[in-house]
C-alpha positions in Angstrom: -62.5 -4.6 19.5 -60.4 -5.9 21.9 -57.1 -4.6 22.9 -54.4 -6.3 24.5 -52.5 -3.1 25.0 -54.5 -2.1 28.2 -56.0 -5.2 29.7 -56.9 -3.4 32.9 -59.3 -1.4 30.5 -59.1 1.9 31.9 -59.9 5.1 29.1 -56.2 6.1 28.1 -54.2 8.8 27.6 -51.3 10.1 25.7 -50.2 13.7 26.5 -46.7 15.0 26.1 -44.3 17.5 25.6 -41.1 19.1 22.9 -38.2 18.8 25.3 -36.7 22.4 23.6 -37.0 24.1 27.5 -37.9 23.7 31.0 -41.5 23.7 30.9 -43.3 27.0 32.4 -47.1 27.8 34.0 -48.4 27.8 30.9 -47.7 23.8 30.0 -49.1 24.0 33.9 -52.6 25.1 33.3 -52.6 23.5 29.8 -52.3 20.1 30.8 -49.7 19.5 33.5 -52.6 19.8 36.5 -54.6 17.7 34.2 -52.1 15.1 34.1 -51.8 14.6 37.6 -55.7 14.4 38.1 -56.4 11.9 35.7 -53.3 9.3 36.3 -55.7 8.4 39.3 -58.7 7.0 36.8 -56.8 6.7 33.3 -54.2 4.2 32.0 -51.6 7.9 31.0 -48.6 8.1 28.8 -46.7 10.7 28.8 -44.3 11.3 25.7 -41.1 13.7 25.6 -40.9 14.3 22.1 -37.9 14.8 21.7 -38.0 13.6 17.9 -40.4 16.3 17.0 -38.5 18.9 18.9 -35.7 18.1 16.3 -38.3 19.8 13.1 -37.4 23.0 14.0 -34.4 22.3 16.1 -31.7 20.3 13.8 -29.4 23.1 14.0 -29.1 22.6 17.7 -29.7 18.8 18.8 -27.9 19.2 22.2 -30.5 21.8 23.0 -33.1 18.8 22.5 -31.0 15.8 24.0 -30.2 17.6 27.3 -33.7 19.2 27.6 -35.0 15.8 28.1 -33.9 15.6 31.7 -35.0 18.9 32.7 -38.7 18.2 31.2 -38.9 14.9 33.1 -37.5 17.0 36.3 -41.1 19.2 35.7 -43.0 16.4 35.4 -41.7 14.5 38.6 -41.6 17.7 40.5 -45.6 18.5 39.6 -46.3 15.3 40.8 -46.6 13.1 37.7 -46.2 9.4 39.6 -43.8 7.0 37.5 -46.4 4.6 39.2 -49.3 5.6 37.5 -48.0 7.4 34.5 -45.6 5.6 32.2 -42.6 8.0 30.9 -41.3 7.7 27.6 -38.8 9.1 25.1 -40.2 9.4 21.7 -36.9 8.7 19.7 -36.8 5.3 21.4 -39.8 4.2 19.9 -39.2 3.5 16.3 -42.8 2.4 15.5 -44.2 5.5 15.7 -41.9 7.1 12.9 -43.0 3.6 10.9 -47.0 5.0 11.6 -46.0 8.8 11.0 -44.6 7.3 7.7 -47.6 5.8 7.1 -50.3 7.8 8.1 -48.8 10.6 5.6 -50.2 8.5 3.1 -53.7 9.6 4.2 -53.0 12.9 4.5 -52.5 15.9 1.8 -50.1 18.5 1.8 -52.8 21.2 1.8 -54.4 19.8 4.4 -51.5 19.8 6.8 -50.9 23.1 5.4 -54.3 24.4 6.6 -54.0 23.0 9.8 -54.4 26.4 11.9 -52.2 25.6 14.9 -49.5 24.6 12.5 -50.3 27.7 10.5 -49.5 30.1 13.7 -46.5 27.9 14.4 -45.2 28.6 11.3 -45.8 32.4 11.1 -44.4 32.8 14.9 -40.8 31.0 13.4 -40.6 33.0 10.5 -40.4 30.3 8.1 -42.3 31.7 5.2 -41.9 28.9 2.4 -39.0 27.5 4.0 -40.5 25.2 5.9 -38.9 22.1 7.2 -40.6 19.2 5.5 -41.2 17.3 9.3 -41.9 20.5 10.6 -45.0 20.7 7.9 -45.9 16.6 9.0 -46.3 17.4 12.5 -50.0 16.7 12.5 -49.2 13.7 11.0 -46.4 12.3 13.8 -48.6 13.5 16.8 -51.3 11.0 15.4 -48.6 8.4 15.2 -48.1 9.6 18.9 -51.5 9.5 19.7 -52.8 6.3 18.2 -49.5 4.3 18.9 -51.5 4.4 22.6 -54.4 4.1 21.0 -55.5 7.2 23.2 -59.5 8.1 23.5 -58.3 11.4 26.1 -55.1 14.0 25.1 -55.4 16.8 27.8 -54.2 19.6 25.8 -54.3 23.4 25.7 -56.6 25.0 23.2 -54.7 26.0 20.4 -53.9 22.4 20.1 -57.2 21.2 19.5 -57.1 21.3 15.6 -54.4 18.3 15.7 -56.1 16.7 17.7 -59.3 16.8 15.2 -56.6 16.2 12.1 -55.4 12.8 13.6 -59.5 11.9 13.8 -59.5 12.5 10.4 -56.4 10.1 9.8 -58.3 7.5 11.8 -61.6 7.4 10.1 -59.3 7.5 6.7 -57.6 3.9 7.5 -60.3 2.4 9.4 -62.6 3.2 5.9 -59.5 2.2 4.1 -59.5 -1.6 6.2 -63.6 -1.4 6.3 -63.3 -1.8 10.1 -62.0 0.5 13.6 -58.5 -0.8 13.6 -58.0 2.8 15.8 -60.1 4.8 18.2 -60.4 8.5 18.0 -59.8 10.4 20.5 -61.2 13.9 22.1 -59.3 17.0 23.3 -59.4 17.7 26.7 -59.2 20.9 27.1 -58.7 23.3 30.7 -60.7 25.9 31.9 -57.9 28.1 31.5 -56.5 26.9 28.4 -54.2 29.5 26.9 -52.0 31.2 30.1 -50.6 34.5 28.2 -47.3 35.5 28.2 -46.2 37.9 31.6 -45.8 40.5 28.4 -49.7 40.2 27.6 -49.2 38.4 24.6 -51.3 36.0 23.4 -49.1 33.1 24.5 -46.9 32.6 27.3 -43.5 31.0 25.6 -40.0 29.8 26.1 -38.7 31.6 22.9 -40.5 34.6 23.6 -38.9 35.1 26.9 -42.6 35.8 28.4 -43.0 32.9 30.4 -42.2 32.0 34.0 -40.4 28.4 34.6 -42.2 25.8 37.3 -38.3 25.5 38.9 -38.3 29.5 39.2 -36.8 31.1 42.0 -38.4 33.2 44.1 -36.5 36.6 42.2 -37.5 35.5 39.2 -40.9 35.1 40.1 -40.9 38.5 41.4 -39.0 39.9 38.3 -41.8 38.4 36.0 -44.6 39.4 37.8 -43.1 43.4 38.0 -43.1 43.2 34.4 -47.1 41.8 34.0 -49.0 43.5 31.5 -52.0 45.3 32.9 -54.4 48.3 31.9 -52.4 51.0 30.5 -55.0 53.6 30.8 -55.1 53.1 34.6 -52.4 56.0 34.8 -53.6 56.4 38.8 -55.1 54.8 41.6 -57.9 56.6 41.7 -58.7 55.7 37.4 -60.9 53.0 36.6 -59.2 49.6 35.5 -60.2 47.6 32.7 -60.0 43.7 34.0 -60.8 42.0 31.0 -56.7 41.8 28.7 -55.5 42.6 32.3 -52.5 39.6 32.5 -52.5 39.9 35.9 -56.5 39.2 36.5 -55.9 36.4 34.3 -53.1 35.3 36.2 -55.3 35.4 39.7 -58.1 33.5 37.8 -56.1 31.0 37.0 -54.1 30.6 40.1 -55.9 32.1 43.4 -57.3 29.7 45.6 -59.6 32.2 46.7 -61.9 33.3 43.3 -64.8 35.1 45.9 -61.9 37.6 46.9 -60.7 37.9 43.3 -63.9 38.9 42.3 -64.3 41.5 45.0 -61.0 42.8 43.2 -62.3 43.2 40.0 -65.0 45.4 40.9 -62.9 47.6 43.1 -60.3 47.9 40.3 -63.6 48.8 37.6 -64.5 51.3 40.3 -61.1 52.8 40.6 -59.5 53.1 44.0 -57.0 50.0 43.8 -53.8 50.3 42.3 -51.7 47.4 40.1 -48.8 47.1 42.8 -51.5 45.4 45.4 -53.0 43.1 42.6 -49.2 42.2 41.5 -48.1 41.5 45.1 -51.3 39.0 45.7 -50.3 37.5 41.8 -46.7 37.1 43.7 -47.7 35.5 46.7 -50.0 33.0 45.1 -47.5 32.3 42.8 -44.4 31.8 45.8 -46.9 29.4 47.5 -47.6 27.4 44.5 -44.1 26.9 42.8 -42.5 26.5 46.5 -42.6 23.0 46.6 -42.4 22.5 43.1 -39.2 24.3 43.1 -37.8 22.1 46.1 -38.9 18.7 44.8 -37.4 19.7 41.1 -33.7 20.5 42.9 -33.8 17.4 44.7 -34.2 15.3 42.0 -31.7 16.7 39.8 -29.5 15.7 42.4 -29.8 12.1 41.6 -30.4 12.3 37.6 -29.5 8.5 37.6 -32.8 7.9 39.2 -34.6 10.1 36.6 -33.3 8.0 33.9 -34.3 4.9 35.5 -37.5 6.2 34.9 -37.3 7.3 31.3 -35.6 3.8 30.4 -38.5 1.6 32.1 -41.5 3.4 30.5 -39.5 3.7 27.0 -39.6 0.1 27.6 -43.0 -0.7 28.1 -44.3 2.1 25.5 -41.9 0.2 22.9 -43.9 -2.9 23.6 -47.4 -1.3 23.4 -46.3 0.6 20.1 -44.9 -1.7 18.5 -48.0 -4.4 18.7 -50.4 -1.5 17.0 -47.8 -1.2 14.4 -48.2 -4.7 13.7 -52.3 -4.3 14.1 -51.8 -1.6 11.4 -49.7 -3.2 8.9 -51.6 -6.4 9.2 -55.2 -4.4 8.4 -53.4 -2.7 5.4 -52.6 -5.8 4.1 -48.9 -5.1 3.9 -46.1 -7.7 3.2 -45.2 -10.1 5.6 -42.6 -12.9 5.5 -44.3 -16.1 5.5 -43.9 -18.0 9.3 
């Protein structure tokens, strides 16, 4: 099949984020050091959704509209190159809400409803029955998102992995419905450390839950948040054997350390007993001063000059509006739907 929407015919990539918050480690170990990596070999879009963020945030859509800016501030400040990476705002591409429209169509209600990630998501927010009706189609919008870019790669964190598998499943439904592969599927990719927990020891580190620690943190908050790090709460003293294995901050070195020989050499000193939790939280601290450092910096300079930032967002809308637009077309052409004669 050929496709005119990447004629230098590298694998691509669509991978993006809700714009509801400043994005934290967590979005960093679950895809944003991925993204950086693989703009080098992939064609890589990158979507703020901002029109997703609005299912469970219509009460509040300045929280959404002004959130934009600070997420694409995290993903210039990480190192996501406008160069290789095209930017995009999600409620500036109007085809993909035609696709989500459409793709609902191949899709049941129990199905979406069965969907685990979007099960937790809706236990976490309370909703019970209440659910918001585009908060329920999610699934169904991300595959607009995904095969709008006709995507073969979304770097994504692990508990995301089930949308991924329900827009395969939309695929294979229209391309049996046209009797031919009008879309790709695509594959997960999915980190070694795919689920950071929270600095709490919850499962999840999040925005909501106050748990998590932002990539433009300052160096107090960095040290609040790791004081507060979840570790074994049977190790009452030094001498005590630790548990490593729920320990946040083990996770938190495993993830993060440049050194993993010397993290090691931790673990079985803390199993033995003999090292207390204020040494293993000052190394978490330092590695994690180092590492957001420069993030930190490059983030405050460039919200100096948001004008610049915008620039940005409005030439890869842009180009994703073009690319978007043509697999609508491909889409509605396969289906058969109505066109006004030429």
């Amino acid at each position: 099949m050929t496709d005119q929407t990447n004629p230098d015919k590298r694998p691509v990539i669509l991978t993006g984020d809700r714009p509801t918050g400043p994005l934290h480690l967590g979005h960093f170990v679950g895809s944003l050091k991925s993204r950086v990596t693989l703009q080098e070999t992939h064609k890589q879009y990158v979507l703020l959704a901002d029109t997703q963020a609005m299912t469970d945030n219509a009460h509040d859509p300045d929280k959404v509209r002004r959130n934009v800016l600070e997420v694409a501030l995290d993903y210039l400040a990480v190192g996501i190159d406008p160069a290789k990476t095209t930017i995009s705002v999600q409620s500036h591409l109007p085809a993909l809400a035609e696709l989500t429209l459409m793709y609902l169509n191949f899709v049941t209600v129990s199905r979406l409803e069965r969907n685990p990630t979007i099960k937790e998501e809706i236990q976490a927010r309370g909703f019970g029955r209440d659910i918001p009706a585009g908060f329920l189609c999610y699934p169904a919008s991300q595959a607009a998102d995904i095969t709008g870019f006709k995507a073969v790669l979304v770097p994504v964190g692990e508990d995301q992995a089930p949308l991924i598998e329900q827009t395969n499943e939309i695929v294979r439904r229209v391309n049996n419905q046209v009797g031919r592969e009008v879309l790709p599927e695509a594959a997960a990719l999915i980190p070694k450390h795919g689920r950071l927990p929270g600095v709490d020891g919850k499962a999840k580190m999040s925005k909501s839950q106050g748990n998590a620690i932002p990539l433009g943190a300052s160096p107090d908050q960095i040290r609040e948040a790791v004081h507060k790090m979840y570790t074994d709460p049977n190790h009452l003293k030094v001498s005590d054997p630790g548990q490593v294995e729920g320990n946040v901050v083990f996770t938190y070195l495993d993830a993060f350390d440049p050194n993993p020989a010397e993290v090691e050499a931790l673990k079985e000193h803390y199993r033995r007993g003999g090292l207390g939790d204020m040494v293993l939280k000052r190394r978490v601290e330092g590695v994690l001063q180092e590492m957001l450092r420069p993030i930190r910096e490059r983030r405050e300079q460039l919200a100096q000059d948001p004008g610049y930032v915008f620039d940005i967002l409005k030439k890869g809308t842009a180009e994703a509006r073009e690319i978007t637009q043509q697999t609508l077309d491909e889409v509605r052409g396969a289906l058969g739907m109505f066109s006004f004669p030429q």
